[in-house]
C-alpha positions as CSV (number, residue, x, y, z in Angstrom):
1,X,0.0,0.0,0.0
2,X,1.1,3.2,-1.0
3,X,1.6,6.0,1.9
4,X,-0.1,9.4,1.7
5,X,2.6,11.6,0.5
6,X,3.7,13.7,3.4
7,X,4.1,17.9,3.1
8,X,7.8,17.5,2.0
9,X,10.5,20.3,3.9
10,X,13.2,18.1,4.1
11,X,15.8,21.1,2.8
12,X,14.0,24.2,4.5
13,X,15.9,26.1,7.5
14,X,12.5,26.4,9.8
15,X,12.4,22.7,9.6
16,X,15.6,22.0,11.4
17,X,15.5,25.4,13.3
18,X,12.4,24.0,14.8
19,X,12.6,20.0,15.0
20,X,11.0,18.0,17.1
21,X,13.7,16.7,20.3
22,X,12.3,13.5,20.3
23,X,13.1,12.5,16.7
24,X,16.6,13.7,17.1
25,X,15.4,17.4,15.8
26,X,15.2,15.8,12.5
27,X,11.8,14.9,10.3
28,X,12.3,11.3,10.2
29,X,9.1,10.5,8.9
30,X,9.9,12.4,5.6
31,X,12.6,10.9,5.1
32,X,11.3,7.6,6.0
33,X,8.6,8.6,3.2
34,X,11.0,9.3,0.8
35,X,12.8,6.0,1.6
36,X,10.4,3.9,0.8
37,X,7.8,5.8,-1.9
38,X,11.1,8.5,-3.8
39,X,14.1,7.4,-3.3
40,X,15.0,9.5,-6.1
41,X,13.6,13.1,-5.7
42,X,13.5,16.1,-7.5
43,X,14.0,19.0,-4.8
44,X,13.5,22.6,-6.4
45,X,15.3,25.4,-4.4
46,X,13.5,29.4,-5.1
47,X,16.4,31.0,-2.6
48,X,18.4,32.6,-4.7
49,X,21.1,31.7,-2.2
50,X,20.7,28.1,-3.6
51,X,21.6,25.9,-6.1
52,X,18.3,25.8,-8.5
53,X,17.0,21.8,-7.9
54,X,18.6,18.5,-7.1
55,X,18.0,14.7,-7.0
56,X,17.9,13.7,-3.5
57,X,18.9,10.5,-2.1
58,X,17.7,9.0,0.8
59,X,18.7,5.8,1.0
60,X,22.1,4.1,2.6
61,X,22.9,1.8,0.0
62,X,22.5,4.7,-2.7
63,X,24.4,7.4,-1.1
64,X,27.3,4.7,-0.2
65,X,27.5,4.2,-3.5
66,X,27.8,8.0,-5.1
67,X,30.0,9.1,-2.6
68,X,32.3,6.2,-3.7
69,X,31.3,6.3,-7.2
70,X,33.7,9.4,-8.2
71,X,33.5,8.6,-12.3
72,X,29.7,9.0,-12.1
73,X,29.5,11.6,-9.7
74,X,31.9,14.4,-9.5
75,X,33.0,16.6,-7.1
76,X,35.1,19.4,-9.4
77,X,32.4,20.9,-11.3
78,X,30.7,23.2,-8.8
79,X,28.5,22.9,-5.8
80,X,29.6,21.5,-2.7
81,X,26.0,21.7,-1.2
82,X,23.1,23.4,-1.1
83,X,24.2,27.1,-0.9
84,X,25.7,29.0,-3.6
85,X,28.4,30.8,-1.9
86,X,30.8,28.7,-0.1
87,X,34.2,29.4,0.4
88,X,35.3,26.2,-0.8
89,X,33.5,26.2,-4.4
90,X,35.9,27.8,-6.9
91,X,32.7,28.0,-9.3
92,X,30.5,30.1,-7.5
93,X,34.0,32.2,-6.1
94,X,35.4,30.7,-3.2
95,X,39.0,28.8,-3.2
96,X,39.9,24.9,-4.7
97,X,39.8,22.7,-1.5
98,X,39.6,18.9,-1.4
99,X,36.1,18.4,-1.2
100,X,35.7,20.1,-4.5
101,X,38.4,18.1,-6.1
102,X,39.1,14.7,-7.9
103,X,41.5,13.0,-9.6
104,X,45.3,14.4,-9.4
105,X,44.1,17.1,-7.6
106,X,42.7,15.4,-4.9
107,X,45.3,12.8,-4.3
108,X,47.7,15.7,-4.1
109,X,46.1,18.2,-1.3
110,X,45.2,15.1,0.2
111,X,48.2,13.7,0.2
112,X,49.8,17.0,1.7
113,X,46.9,16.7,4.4
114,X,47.7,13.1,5.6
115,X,51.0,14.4,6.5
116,X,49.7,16.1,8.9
117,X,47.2,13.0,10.1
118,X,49.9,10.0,11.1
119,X,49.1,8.1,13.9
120,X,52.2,9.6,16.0
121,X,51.0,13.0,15.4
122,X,47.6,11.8,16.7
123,X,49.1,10.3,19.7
124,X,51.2,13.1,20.6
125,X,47.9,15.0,20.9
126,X,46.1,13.2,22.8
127,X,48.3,14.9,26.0
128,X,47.0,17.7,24.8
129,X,43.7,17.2,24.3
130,X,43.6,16.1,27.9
131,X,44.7,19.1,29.3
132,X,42.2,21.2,27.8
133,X,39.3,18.8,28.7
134,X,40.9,19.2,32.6
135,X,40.2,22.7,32.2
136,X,36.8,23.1,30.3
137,X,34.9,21.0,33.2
138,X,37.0,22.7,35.6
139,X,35.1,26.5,34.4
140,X,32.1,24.4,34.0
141,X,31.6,23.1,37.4
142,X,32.6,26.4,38.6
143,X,29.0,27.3,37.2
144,X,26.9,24.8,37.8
145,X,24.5,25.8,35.1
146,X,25.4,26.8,31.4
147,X,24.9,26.5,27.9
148,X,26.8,23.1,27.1
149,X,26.8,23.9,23.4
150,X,29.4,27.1,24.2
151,X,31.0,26.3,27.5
152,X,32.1,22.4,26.5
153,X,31.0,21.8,22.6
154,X,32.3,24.9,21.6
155,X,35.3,25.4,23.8
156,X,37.0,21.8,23.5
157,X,37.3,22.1,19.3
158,X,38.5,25.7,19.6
159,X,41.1,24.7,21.4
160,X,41.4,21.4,20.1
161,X,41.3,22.3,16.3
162,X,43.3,25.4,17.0
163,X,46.7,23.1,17.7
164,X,45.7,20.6,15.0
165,X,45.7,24.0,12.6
166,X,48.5,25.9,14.0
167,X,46.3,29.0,14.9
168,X,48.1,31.0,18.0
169,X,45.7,30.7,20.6
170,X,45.2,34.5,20.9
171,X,43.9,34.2,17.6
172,X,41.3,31.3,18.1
173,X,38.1,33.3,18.8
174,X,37.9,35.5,16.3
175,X,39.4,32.5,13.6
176,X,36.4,30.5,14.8
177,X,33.9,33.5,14.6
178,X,34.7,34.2,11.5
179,X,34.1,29.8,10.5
180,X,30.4,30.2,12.9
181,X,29.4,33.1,10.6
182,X,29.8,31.7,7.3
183,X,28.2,27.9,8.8
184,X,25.3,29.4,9.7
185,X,23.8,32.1,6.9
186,X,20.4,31.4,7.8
187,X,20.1,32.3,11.4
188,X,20.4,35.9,12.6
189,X,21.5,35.0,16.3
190,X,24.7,33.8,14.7
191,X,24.9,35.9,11.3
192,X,22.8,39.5,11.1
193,X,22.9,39.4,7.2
194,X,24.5,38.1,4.2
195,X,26.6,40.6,4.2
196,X,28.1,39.3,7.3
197,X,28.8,35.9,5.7
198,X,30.4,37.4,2.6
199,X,32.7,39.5,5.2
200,X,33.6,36.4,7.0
201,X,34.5,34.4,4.6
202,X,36.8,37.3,3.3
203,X,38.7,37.6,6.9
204,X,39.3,34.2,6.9
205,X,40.8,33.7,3.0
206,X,43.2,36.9,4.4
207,X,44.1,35.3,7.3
208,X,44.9,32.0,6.2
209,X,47.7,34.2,4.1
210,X,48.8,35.5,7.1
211,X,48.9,32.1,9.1
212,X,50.7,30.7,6.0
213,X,53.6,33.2,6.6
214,X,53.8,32.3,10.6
215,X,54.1,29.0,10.3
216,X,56.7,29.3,7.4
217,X,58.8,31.7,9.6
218,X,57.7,29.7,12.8
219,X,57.1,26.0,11.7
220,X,55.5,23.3,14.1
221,X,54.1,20.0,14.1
222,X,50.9,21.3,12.8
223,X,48.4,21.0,9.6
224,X,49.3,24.9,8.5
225,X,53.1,24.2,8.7
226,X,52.8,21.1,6.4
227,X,50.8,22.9,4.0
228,X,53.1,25.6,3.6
229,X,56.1,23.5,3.4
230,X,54.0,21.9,0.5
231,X,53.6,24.9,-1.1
232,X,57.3,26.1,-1.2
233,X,58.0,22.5,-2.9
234,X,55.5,23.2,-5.1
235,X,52.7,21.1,-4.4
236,X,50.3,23.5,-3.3
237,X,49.0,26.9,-4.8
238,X,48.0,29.8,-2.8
239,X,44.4,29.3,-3.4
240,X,44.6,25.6,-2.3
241,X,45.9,26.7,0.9
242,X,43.5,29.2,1.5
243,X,40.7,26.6,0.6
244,X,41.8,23.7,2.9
245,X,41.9,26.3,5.7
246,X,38.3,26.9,5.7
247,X,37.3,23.3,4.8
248,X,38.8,21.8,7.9
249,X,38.2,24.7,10.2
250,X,34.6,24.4,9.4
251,X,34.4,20.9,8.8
252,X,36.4,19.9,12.3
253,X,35.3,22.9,14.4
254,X,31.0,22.2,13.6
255,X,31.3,18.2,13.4
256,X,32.6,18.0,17.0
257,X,30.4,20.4,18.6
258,X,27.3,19.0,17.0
259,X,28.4,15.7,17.4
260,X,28.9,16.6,21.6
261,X,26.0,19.1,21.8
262,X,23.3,16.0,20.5
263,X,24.9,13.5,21.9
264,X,24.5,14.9,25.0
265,X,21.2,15.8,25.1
266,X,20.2,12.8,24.2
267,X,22.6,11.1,26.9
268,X,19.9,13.3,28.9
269,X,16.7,11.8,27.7
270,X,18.1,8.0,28.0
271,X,19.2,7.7,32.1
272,X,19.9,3.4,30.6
273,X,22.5,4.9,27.9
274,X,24.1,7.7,30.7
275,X,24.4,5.1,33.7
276,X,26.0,2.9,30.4
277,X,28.4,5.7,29.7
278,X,29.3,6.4,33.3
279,X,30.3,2.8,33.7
280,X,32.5,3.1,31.0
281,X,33.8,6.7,31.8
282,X,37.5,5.4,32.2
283,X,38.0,4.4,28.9
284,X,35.0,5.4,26.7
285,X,34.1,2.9,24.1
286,X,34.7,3.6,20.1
287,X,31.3,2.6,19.5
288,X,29.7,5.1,21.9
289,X,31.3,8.0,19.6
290,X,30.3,6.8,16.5
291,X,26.7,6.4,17.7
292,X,26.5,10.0,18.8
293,X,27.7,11.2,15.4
294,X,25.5,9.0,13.8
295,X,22.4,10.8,15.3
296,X,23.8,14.1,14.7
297,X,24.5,13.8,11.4
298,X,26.4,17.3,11.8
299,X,25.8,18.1,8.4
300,X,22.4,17.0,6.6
301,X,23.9,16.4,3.0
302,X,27.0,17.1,0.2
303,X,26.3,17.0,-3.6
304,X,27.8,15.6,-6.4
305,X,27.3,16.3,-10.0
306,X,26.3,13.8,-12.6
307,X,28.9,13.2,-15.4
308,X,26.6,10.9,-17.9
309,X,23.5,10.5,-18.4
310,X,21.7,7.9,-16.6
311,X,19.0,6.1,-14.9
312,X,18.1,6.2,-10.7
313,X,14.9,4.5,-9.4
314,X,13.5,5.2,-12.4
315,X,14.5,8.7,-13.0
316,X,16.4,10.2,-15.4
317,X,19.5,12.0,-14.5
318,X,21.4,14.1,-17.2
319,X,24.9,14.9,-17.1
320,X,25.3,18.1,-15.3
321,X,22.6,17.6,-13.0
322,X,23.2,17.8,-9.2
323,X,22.6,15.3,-7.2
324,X,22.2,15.3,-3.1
325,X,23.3,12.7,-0.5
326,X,21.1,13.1,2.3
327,X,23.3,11.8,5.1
328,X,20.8,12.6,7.6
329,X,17.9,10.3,5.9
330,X,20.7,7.7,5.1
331,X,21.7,7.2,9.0
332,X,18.4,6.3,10.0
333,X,17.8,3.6,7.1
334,X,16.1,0.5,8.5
335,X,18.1,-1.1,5.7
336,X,21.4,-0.6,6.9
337,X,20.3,-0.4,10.6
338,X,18.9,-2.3,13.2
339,X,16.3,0.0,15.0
340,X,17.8,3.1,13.6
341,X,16.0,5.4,16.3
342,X,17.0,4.0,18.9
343,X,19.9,5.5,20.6
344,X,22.3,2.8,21.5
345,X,25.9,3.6,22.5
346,X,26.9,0.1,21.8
347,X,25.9,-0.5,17.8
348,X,27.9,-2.5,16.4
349,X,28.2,-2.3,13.0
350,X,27.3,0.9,12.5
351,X,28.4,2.1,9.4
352,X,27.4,5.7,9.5
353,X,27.5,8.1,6.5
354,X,28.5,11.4,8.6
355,X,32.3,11.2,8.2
356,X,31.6,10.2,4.8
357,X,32.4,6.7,2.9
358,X,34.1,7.4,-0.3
359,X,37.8,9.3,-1.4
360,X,36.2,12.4,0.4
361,X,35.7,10.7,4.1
362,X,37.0,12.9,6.6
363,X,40.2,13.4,7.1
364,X,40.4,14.1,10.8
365,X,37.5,11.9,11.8
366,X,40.1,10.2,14.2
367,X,41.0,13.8,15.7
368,X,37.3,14.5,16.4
369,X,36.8,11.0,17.8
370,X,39.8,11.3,20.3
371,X,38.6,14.7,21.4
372,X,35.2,13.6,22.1
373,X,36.2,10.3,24.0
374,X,38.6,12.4,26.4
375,X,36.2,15.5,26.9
376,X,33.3,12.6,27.8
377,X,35.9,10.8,30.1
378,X,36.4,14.0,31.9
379,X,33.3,15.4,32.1
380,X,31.5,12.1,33.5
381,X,34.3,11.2,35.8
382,X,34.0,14.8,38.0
383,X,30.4,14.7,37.2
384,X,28.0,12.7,39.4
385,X,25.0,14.1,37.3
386,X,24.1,16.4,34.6
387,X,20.7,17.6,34.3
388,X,18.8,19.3,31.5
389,X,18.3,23.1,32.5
390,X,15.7,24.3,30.2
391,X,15.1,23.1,26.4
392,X,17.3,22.5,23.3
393,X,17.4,25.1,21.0
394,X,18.6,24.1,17.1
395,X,20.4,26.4,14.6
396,X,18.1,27.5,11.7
397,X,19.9,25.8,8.9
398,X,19.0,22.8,6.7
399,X,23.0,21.8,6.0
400,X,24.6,22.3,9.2
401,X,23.3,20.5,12.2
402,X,24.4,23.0,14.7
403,X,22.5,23.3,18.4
404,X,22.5,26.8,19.4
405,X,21.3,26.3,23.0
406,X,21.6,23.1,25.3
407,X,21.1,24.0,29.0
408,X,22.7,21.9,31.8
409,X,23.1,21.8,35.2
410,X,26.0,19.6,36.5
411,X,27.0,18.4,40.1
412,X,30.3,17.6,40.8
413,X,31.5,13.6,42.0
C-alpha cells in the first residue's frame, strides 16, 4: 500500500531550526517517506542563495554508492552543497579545497593533508587534548548551570582544532567566529545578514595568508606548517591553501560540537544509555562516539554532479545535473540499521555516513573521535549528574546541524 505523500520540507531552514527533540530534531518521517515511496527526488530550491533543484537520495545503499562512485558523480564541477556561496566552491568564487576536487588534484592536497594525520602526530595530541578537557569541566563546574553547546561543545574544538591547525591561541576566537558566521547564513543570532557571511568568509581567506607566513617563519608540528612547506615544494598553490583552511576549520570545528552538543542531550533523555556511559567513563568505548555522530548527522547532506546521463529508481539524471546525498535520511535507514532510532551507544556495525564513505571521508574523523572520547571521560568522571536546565534550541539551517542552546546543570563527583 502506498503511503499518503507527506508535506515535504526536508531542505527548508525552519524545519531544522524547529525540529522536534524526540526525533533527534530531524523529520524522520519524511525521510522515512522518501525511503520507501522516492528514493529518487526532485527537490527545487527558489532562494536565490541556492543551487536551483537537485535529485535527493535517501537511501544508505545509494548514497554509499555515489559518494564512492567518483566517475559518475563528481566533485570538481561546482557545488559543494546546497548554498551557492561557499568558500570552498571555486565555481560560485570561493577557493579549490579537497572536497571540490578529484582525480590528481585530490590525491595531491590530500596527500599533503595526511601528512599532517599520522598516527604519531595523533598520539602526541592526545596529552593535549587532555589538558584542555581538565580545564573546560574545571570553568564548568565552577558554574553549575550553562549553555553546554558554548562552554564544553564549543570550547574543547577551539582549542582542540586550533593546535591541529597551527592557529596561535590569541587568535582562536575571532578565527572560529569568523568559521560560525559563514556555517550558519540562515540564522540571525549567529549571522545579522549576508553581508556578514560574505565579510567572513573574506577575513578568513586573508588570514589563512597570514597564518601561511607564521608558520613558514615559525614552523610546528601542525596542519598549516605542512601545508606551507608543500607549497614552497611546489605542491600547493595559494588558493589551495587558503581553501583547505576553511574546509577543515569548518568541517572539524562544527562536526565535533554537534556531534557533543546532540549527543549529549540525548545522553539526557536516556538515564539506561548515561548510567551505560558512566560505567565506561574510564576508557569510553569507540562505538559510543560513533553512535553519537551517527544521530547528529552534523551536516544533513553534500552534492555531487552527474557526469553521464543515466538512470536512478527510475528517474532520469542528465549529465550536469546535481545530485544530493542526504546523510541525515541515510543514518536512520532501516536497511542498513537495526532500529535506527533508537539511541544505543553500543551498535555494532554501524556504518554511518557522517564522516563520509568514499575518497572524500574525513580526514580528521580520528582527531574528532579522540577529542570527544577524552572531553566525555572527563566530564563524566568529576560529574555525578548532569541535568537538563531548560530546552534545546537548534540552529536554523537545513546543512549544518548546529544546536544553538543546550542548557545543563552539573553536580560535581
Amino acid at each position: 500500500m502506498t503511503t499518503a505523500r507527506p508535506d515535504l520540507r526536508i531542505l527548508e531552514v525552519d524545519t531544522y531550526a524547529n525540529g522536534d527533540p524526540t526525533t533527534f530534531g530531524l523529520p524522520l518521517d519524511q525521510y522515512e517517506y522518501l525511503q520507501n515511496e522516492e528514493p529518487c527526488y526532485l527537490q527545487e530550491f527558489s532562494d536565490p542563495f541556492l543551487i536551483d533543484r537537485a535529485w535527493v537520495l535517501s537511501r544508505h545503499s545509494d548514497i554509499w554508492e555515489i559518494d564512492r562512485n567518483v566517475e559518475l558523480y563528481a566533485t570538481d564541477r561546482g557545488s559543494v552543497n546546497m548554498w551557492k556561496v561557499t568558500p570552498i566552491d571555486p565555481v560560485y568564487g570561493g577557493m579549490p579545497a579537497m572536497l571540490s576536487m578529484s582525480g590528481d588534484d585530490h590525491r595531491r592536497n590530500r596527500g599533503v593533508m595526511n601528512r599532517a594525520f599520522t598516527p604519531n602526530m595523533v598520539k602526541k595530541l592526545e596529552e593535549k587534548f587532555r589538558g584542555y578537557a581538565v580545564e573546560i569541566v574545571d570553568r564548568a563546574l565552577e558554574k553549575g548551570t550553562f549553555n553546554f553547546v558554548h562552554d564544553i561543545g564549543h570550547a574543547m574544538p577551539m582549542e582542540a582544532l586550533g593546535d591541529v591547525l597551527g592557529v596561535p591561541e590569541a587568535d582562536r576566537p575571532k578565527f572560529f567566529a569568523w568559521v560560525d558566521t559563514f556555517a550558519a547564513p540562515f540564522d540571525t543570532r549567529v549571522t545579522p545578514s549576508f553581508d556578514h557571511v560574505l565579510a567572513a568568509i573574506g577575513e578568513l581567506m586573508v588570514y589563512s595568508t597570514e597564518l601561511a607566513e607564521l608558520r613558514r617563519n615559525e614552523p610546528g608540528d601542525d596542519v598549516m606548517t605542512k601545508i606551507v612547506q608543500a607549497h614552497d615544494e611546489g605542491n600547493m598553490s595559494e588558493d589551495e591553501i587558503i581553501g583547505n583552511v576553511a574546509l577543515l576549520a569548518s568541517g572539524a570545528a562544527e562536526s565535533t560540537r554537534t556531534a557533543l552538543s546532540h549527543g549529549m542531550h540525548e545522553l539526557m533523555r536516556n538515564p539506561e544509555q548515561m548510567a551505560f556511559l558512566r560505567e565506561n567513563a574510564h576508557d569510553i568505548p569507540a562505538t559510543a562516539i560513533q553512535e553519537m555522530v551517527r544521530i547528529a548527522s552534523p551536516f544533513t547532506h553534500l552534492v555531487r554532479t552527474a557526469t553521464a546521463d543515466h538512470e536512478l529508481h527510475g528517474k532520469h539524471i542528465k549529465e550536469g545535473d546535481i545530485v544530493l546525498m542526504l546523510f541525515a535520511a541515510g543514518n536512520f535507514d532501516p536497511r542498513a540499521f537495526h532500529e535506527p532510532r533508537a539511541f544505543d551507544l553500543s551498535r555494532d556495525p554501524n556504518p554511518h555516513l557522517s564522516f563520509g564513505r568514499g575518497p572524500h571521508q574525513c580526514l580528521g574523523k580520528h582527531v574528532a573521535a579522540l577529542e570527544m572520547k577524552i572531553l566525555l571521560e572527563e566530564l563524566l568522571q568529576r560529574t555525578k549528574d548532569i541535568k537538563p536546565a531548560g530546552d534545546i534550541n537548534y540552529i536554523r539551517d537545513a546543512y549544518s546541524r548546529g544546536v544553538y542552546d543546550l542548557p545543563v546543570t552539573i553536580t560535581p563527583a
